[in-house]
C-alpha positions as CSV (number, residue, x, y, z in Angstrom):
1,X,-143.3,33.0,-72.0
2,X,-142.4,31.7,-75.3
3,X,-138.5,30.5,-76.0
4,X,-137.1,29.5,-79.1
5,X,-134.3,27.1,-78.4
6,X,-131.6,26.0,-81.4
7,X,-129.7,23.3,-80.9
8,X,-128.2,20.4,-82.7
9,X,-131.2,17.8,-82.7
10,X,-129.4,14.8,-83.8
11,X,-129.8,10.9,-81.8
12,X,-125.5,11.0,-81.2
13,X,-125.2,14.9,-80.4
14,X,-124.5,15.5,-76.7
15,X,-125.8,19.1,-76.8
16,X,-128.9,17.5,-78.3
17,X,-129.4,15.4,-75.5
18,X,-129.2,18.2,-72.8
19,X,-131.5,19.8,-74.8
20,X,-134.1,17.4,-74.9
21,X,-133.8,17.3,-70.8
22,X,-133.9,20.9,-70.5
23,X,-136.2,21.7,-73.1
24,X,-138.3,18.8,-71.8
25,X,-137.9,20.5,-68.1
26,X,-139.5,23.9,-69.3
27,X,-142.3,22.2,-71.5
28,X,-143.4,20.4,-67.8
29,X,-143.4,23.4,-65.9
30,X,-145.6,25.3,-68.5
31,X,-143.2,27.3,-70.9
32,X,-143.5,27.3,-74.5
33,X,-140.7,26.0,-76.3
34,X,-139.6,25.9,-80.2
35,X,-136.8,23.8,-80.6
36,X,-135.4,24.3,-84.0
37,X,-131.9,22.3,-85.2
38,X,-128.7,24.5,-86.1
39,X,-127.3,21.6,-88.1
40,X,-126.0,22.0,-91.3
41,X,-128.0,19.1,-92.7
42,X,-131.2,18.3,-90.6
43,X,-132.8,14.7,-90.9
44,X,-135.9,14.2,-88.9
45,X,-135.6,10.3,-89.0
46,X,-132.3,10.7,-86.8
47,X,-133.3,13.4,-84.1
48,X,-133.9,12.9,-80.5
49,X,-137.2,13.1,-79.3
50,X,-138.2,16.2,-77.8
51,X,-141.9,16.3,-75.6
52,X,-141.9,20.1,-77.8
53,X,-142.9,19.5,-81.1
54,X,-142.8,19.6,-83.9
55,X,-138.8,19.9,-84.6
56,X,-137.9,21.9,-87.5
57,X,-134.3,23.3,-89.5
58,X,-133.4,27.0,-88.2
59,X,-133.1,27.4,-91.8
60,X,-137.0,27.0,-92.6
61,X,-137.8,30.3,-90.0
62,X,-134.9,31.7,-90.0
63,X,-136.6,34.6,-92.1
64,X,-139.6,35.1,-90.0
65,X,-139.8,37.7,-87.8
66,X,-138.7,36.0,-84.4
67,X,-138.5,38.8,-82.3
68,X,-141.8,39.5,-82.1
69,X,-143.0,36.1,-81.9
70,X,-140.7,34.9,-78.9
71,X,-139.6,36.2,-75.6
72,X,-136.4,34.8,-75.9
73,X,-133.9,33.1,-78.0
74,X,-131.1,30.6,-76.5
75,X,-128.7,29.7,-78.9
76,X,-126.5,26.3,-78.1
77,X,-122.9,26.5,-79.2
78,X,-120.5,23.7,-79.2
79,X,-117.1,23.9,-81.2
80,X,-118.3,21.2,-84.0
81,X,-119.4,23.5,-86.7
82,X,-121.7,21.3,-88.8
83,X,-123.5,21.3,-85.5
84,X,-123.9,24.7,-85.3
85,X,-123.8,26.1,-88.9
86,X,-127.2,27.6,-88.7
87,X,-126.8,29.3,-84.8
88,X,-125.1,32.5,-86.3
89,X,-128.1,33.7,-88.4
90,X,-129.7,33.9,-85.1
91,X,-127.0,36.5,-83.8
92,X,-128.4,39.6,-84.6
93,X,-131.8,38.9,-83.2
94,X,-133.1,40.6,-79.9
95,X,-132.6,39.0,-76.2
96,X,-130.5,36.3,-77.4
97,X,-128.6,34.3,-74.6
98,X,-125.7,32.0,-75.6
99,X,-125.1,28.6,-73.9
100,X,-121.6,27.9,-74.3
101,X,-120.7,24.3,-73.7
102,X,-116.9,24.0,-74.8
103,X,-114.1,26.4,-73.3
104,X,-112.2,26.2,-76.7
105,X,-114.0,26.9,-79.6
106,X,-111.1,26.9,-82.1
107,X,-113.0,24.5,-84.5
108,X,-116.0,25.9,-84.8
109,X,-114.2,29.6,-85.7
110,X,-111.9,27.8,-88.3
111,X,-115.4,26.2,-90.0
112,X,-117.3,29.6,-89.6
113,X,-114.3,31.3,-91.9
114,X,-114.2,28.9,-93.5
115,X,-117.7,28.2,-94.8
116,X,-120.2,30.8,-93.4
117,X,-120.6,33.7,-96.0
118,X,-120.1,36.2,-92.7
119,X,-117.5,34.2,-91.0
120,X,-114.6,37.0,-91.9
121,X,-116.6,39.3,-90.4
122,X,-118.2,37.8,-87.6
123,X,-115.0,35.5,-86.1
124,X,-111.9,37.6,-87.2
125,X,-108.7,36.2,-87.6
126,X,-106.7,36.4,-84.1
127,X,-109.7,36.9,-82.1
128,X,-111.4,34.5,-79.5
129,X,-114.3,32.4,-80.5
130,X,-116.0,32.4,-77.6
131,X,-115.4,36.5,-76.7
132,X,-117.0,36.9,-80.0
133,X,-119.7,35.1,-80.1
134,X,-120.7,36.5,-76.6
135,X,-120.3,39.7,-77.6
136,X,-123.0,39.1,-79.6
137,X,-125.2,37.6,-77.1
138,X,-127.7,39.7,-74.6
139,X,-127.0,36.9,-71.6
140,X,-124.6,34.0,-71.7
141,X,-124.1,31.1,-69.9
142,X,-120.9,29.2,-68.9
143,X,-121.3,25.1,-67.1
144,X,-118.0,26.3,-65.2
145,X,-116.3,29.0,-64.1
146,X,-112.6,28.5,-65.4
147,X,-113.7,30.0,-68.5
148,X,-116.5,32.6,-67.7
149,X,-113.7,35.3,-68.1
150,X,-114.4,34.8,-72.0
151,X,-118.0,35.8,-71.7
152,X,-118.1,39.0,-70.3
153,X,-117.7,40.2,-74.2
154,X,-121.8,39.7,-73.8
155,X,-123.3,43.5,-72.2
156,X,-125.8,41.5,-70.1
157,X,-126.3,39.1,-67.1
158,X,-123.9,36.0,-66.9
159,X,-124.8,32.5,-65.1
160,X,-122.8,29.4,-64.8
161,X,-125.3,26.8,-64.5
162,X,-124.1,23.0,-64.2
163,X,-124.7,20.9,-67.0
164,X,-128.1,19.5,-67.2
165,X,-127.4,15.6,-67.0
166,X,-129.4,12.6,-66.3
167,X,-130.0,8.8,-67.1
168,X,-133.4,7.4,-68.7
169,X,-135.4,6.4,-65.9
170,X,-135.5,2.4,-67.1
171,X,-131.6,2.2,-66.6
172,X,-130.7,0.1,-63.7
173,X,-127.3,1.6,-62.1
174,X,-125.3,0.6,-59.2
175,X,-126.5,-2.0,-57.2
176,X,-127.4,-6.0,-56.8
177,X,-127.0,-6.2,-60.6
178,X,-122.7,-5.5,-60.7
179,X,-121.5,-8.2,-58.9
180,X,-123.5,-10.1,-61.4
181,X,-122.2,-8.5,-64.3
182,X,-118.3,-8.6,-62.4
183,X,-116.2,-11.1,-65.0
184,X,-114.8,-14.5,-63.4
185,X,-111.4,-13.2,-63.7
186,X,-111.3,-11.0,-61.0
187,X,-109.2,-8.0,-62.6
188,X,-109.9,-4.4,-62.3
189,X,-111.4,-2.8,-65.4
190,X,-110.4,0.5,-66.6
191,X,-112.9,2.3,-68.5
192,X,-112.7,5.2,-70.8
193,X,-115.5,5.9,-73.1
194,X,-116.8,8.5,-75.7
195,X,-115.0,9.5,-79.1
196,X,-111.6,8.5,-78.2
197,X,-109.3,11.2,-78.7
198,X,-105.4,12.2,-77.7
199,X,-107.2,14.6,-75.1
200,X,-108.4,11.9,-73.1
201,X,-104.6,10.7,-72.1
202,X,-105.3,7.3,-73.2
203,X,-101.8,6.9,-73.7
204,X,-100.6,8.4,-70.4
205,X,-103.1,5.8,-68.7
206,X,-101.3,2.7,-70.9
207,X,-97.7,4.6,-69.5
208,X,-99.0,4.6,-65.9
209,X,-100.0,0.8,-66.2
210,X,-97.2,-0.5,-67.7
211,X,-94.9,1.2,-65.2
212,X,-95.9,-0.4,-62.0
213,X,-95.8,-4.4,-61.8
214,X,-99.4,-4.9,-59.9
215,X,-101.1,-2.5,-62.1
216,X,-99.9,-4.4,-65.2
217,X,-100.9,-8.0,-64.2
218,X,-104.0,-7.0,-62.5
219,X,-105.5,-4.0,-64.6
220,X,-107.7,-4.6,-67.9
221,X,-108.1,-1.0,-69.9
222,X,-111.0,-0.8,-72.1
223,X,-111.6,1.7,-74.6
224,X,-115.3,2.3,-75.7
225,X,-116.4,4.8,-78.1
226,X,-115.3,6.1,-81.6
227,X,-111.7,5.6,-82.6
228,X,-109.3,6.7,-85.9
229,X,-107.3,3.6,-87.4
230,X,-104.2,6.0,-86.5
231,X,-104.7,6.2,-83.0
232,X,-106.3,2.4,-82.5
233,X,-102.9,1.2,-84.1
234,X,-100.4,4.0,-82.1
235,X,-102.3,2.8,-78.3
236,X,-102.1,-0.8,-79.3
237,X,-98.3,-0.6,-79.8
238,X,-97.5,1.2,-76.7
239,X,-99.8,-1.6,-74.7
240,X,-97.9,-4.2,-76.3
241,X,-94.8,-2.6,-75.6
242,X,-95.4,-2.1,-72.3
243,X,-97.3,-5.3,-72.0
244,X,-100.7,-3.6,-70.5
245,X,-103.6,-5.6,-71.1
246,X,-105.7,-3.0,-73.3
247,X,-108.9,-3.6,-75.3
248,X,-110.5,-1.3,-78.0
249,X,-114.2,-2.2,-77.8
250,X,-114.9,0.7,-80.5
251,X,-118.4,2.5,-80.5
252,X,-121.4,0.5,-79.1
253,X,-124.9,1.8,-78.7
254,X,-126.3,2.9,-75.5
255,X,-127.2,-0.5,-73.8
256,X,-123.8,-2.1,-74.7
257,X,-122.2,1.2,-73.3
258,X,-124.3,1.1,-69.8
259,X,-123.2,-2.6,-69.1
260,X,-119.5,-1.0,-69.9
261,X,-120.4,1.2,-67.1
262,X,-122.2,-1.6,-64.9
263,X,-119.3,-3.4,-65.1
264,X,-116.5,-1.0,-64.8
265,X,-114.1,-0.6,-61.2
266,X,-113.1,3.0,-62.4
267,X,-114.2,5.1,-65.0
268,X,-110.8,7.6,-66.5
269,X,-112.7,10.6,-67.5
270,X,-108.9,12.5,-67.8
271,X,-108.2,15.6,-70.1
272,X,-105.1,17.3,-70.9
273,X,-106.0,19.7,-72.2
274,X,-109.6,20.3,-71.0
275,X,-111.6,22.0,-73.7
276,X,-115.3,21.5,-72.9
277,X,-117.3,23.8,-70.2
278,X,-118.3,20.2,-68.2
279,X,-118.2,16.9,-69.3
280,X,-121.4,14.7,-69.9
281,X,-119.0,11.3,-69.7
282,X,-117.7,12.3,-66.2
283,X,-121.7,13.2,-65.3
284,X,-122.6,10.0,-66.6
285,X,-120.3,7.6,-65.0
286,X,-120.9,9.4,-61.8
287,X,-125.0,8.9,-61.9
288,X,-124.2,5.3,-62.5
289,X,-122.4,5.4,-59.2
290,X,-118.8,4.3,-60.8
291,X,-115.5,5.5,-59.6
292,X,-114.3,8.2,-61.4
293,X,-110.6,9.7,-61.9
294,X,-110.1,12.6,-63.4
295,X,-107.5,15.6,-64.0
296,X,-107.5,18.4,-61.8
297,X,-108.2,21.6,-64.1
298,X,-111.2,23.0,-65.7
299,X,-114.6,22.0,-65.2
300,X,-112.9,18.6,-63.2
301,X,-111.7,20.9,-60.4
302,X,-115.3,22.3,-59.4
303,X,-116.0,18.9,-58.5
304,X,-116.0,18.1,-55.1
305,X,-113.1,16.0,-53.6
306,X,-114.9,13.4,-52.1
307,X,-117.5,12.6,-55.0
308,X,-113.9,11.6,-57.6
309,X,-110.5,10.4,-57.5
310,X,-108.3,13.7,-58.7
311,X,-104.8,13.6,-60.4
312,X,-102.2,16.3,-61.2
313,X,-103.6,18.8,-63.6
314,X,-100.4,18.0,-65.8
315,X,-102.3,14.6,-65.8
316,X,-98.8,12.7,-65.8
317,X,-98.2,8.9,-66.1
318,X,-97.0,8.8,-62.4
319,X,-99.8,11.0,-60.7
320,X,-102.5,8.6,-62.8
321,X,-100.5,5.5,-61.2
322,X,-100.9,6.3,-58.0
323,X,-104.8,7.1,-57.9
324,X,-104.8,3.5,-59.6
325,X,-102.9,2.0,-57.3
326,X,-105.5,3.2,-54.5
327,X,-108.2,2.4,-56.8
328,X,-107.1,-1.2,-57.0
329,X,-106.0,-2.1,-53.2
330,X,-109.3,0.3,-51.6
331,X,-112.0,-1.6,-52.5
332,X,-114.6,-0.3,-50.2
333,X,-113.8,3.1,-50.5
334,X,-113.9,3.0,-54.8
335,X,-117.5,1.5,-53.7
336,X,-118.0,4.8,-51.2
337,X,-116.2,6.8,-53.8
338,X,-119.0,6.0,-56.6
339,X,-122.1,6.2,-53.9
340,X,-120.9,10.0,-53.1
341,X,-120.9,10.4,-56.5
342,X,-124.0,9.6,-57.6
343,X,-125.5,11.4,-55.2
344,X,-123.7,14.8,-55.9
345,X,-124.6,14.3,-59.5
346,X,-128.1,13.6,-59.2
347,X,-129.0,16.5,-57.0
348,X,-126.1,19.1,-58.8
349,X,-126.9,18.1,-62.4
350,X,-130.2,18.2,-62.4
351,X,-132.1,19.2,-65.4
352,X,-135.0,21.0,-63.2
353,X,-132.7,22.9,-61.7
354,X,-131.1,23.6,-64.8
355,X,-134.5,24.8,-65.9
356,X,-135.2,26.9,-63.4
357,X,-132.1,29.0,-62.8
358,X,-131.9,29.6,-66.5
359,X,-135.7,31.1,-66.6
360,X,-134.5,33.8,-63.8
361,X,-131.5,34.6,-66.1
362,X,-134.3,34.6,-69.1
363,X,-136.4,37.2,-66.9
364,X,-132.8,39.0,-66.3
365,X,-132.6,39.8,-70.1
366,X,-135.9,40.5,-70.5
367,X,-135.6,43.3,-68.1
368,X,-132.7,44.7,-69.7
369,X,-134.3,44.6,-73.1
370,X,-136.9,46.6,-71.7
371,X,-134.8,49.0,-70.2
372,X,-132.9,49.1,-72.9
373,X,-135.8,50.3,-75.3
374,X,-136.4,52.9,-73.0
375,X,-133.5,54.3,-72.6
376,X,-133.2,54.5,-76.9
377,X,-136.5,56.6,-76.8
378,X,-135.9,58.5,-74.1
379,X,-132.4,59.5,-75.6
380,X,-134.5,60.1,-79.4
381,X,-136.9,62.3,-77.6
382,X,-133.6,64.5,-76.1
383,X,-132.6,65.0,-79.5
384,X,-135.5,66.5,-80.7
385,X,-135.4,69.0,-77.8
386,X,-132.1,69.6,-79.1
387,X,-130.2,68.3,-76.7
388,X,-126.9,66.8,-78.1
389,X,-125.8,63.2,-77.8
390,X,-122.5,63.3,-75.3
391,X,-123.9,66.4,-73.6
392,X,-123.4,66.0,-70.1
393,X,-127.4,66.6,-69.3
394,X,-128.1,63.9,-71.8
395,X,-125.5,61.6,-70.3
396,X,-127.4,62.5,-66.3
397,X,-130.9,61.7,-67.9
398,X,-129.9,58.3,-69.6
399,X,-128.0,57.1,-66.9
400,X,-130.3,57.8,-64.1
401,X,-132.5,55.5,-66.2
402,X,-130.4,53.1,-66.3
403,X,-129.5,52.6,-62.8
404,X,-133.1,52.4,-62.4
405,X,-132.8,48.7,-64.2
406,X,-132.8,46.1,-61.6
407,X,-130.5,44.5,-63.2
408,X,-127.2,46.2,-64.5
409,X,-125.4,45.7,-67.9
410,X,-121.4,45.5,-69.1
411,X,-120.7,47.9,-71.2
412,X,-118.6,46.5,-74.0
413,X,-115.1,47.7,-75.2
């Protein structure tokens, strides 16, 4: 089987990195892969390394005729256009199955209209993103089911499949090395990390500190990742208002970011709203074995009960002070909490699992497409018998052949 995977391919992109571990995954277990970058500007110096080589722009083959030379094509989309600029000349290919890794896709539409020469006429005005880009799409794949609902635009198989996570196999987590790593102070760190944005109720956390005494003299918030001057200087007011101890560490590179981890009591992976299919920081702080707190909606609800620490899908300032307030005086069960974890997320987010359950939807749209070509010459060869389109003896032939297919379809509206 030969699969052409596009993706963004850059060393920061998320998407990129699950698509290294599944692309990876397949290339082990004896699939060809492609893996061809959808960014608008590809750089080959800054590109993660993928065991499938050699990378190249979607834009250098993008002319070639792919259908014939590939089984398959999965197309990644995220709602950062720039990352994706390329993945809609792709669309009108054959057996083409979207992954769809953020619920909302409001930014990517506005850059498609924007900038694509098609975008008009591919992402209308009005429409959802996601609905129509999966109505393009043979197959589709959701990382949770609170937004599945959009993808049944596509006419073939669906699969929510967890996100494909993991940590290089030379990082240390949990263990001996924390208490090491534990600061002489003896407060209890806060962590949230990733590109710090109002979604991730940074603010809400600094409200929820600054309201309860205990929290306030005993809790240290760190914030780690990329962050605008506007918001640094808005959460550093409210902190000082409030008098929350709060520190804005900024972006760091990965080994910086796993002693953050190492070090951290709890990890506040919160969203209000939630707007990605599943989240790679919550993944990541739970296969470090950390405490994690999150909201209770969208992907954060699938997770089990007893592997995070869950607060009011509202995400308010008093709901997040009371799981802190646990947090802080149940030591040994934040320390459970983290082991339960880990070992969910090692087994659930696995990217050989990931691998395989995406191969039998793969197989799923190959079927169709087969079916499918029969079907159009079988209904070619009723015309020239004369046989009308619509007639009801045409409509009998072509669906008994259909319900032959193992595997059924959607028809689309």
């Amino acid at each position: 089987m030969k699969i052409l995977w596009l993706t963004p391919t850059h060393s920061r992109s998320a998407i990129g990195r699950f698509s290294k571990l599944v692309t990876d995954a397949l290339y082990l277990k004896g699939y060809g892969v492609r893996v061809c970058s959808t960014e608008a500007e590809f750089k080959t110096s800054d590109c993660h390394d993928f065991m499938a080589q050699p990378v190249t722009s979607f834009g250098d083959m993008k002319s070639d005729p792919l259908d014939d030379q590939y089984d398959v094509i999965i197309i990644n989309f995220g709602d950062h256009y720039p990352n994706h600029a390329q993945s809609l000349d792709a669309l009108s290919r054959k057996r083409v199955i979207g992954i769809f890794h953020d619920a909302d896709m409001t930014n990517f539409g506005n850059g498609t209209r924007a900038i694509h020469k098609s975008g008009n006429d591919l992402l209308p005005i009005g429409k959802n993103v996601t609905e129509a880009l999966a109505h393009f799409c043979d197959g589709a794949v959701a990382h949770s089911d609170f937004y599945t609902s959009a993808l049944e635009a596509s006419d073939g198989p669906i699969s929510v499949l967890p996100l494909a996570w993991s940590l290089p196999q030379d990082v240390q987590t949990r263990g001996d090395i924390r208490p090491i790593l534990k600061g002489p102070t003896g407060r209890f760190s806060l962590l949230t990390f990733g590109n710090i944005n109002p979604n991730k109720c940074a603010d809400r956390v600094i409200s929820a500190i600054g309201m309860h005494p205990d929290l306030k003299h005993r809790v240290t918030y760190r914030l780690v990742g990329a962050i605008q001057a506007s918001i640094r200087e808005e959460l550093t007011m409210l902190a000082k208002d409030l008098g929350v101890n709060l520190a804005i560490v900024g972006a760091v590179e990965d080994a910086e970011l796993h002693r953050e981890l190492l070090a951290a009591d709890c990890v506040s992976c919160l969203r209000n709203p939630v707007l990605e299919g599943a989240s790679a920081s919550a993944i990541e702080a739970m296969l470090h074995g950390c405490a994690v707190m999150v909201s209770d909606a969208g992907f954060y609800s699938g997770l089990p009960d007893d592997a995070v620490c869950k607060v009011s899908p509202e995400t308010t300032p008093t709901s997040i002070a009371v799981a802190l307030e646990y947090l802080l005086n149940q030591p040994e069960e934040r320390t459970a909490l983290g082991k339960r974890a880990q070992t969910y997320a090692t087994s659930a987010f696995a990217p050989g699992t990931y691998a395989d359950r995406l191969i039998e939807l793969i197989e799923d749209v190959r079927v169709l497409s087969a079916y499918g070509a029969a079907i159009k010459s079988t209904a070619g060869q009723l015309t020239r018998l004369g046989l009308r389109p619509g007639a009801a003896s045409t409509d009998l032939v072509l669906r008994a052949l259909e319900d032959m297919a193992p595997v059924k379809r959607r028809v689309s509206e």
